[in-house]
C-alpha positions, 0 to 999 in steps of 0.5 A, spaced: 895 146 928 897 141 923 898 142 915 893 144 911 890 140 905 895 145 900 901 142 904 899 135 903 896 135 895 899 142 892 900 137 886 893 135 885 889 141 887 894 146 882 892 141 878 885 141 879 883 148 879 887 149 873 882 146 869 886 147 862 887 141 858 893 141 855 895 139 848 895 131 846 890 130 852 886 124 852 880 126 853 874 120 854 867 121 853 862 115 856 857 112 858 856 105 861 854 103 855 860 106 850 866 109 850 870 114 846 877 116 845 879 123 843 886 126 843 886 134 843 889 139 839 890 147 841 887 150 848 883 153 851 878 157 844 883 153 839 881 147 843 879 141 838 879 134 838 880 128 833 876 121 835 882 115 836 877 110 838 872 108 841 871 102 847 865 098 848 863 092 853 866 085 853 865 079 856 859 082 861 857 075 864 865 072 865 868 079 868 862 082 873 864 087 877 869 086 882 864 084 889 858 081 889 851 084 886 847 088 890 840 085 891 837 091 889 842 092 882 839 091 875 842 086 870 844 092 866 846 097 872 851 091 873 853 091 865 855 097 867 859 096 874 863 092 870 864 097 863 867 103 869 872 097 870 874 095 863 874 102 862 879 104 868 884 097 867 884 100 858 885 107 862 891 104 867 894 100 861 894 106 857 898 110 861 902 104 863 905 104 856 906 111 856 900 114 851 897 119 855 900 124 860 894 128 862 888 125 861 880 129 862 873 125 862 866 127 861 862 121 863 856 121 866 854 121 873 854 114 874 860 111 871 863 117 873 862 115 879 863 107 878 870 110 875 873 113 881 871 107 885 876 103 880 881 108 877 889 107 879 891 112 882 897 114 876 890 114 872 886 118 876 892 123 878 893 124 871 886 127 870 886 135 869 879 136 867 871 132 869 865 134 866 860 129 869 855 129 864 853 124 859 856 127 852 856 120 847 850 122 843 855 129 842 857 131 836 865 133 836 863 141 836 858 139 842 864 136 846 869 140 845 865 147 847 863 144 853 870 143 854 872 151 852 867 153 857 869 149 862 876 151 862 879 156 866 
């Protein structure tokens, strides 16, 4: 019988069952309109989180999505494509220079999944904690109790 999947990624799976965001985390909040840095302090219920920036779309129309555009695809749908890329190459280059070791995301659906379809493999095994739900229009207590109920 060949191994088994803990044998192979024992790493990303302790890691993903965990679900505890440590200290100094970087936690993005977005949507494919905007993002939202926050950096955490505490664990756990003294989790708290401080706004460091936030991230918008640039250069919609010269950048694009990597690929052609599906016919089927709105002009906004393909804003947003090309957003989830921005976001991952600033998340790469972040932690390139050193700016974050654990990194947790609750993004909605959608970019979520554009994302991951784009996000580095240093990034994206970087990442302890997803919520898949849209929280930018969240207030900073919102965000981080939903984070407390998350953790495990």
């Amino acid at each position: 019988m060949g191994p088994i999947l803990e044998d192979i990624f024992p790493t990303f799976l302790e890691r993903s069952m965990t679900q505890i965001i440590p200290e100094n985390s970087l936690i993005v909040v977005a949507d494919g309109r905007k993002a939202i840095f926050f950096r955490s302090h505490g664990q756990r219920d003294d989790l708290s989180l401080r706004e460091e920036r936030r991230l918008g779309p640039k250069d919609l129309i010269d950048e694009g999505p990597s690929g052609s555009r599906p016919e089927d695809q709105t002009p906004r749908q393909t804003d947003e494509a090309t957003f989830a890329k921005q976001l991952a190459h600033t998340l790469y280059k972040m932690k390139q220079s050193g700016a974050y070791s654990d990194l947790a995301l609750a993004l909605d659906p959608q970019t979520l999944g554009q994302l991951r379809d784009v996000m580095h493999k240093i990034v994206s095994e970087s990442v302890v904690m997803t919520l898949d739900k849209d929280f930018t229009n969240h207030s900073i207590k919102d965000i981080e109790s939903a984070l407390r109920a998350h953790a495990t």
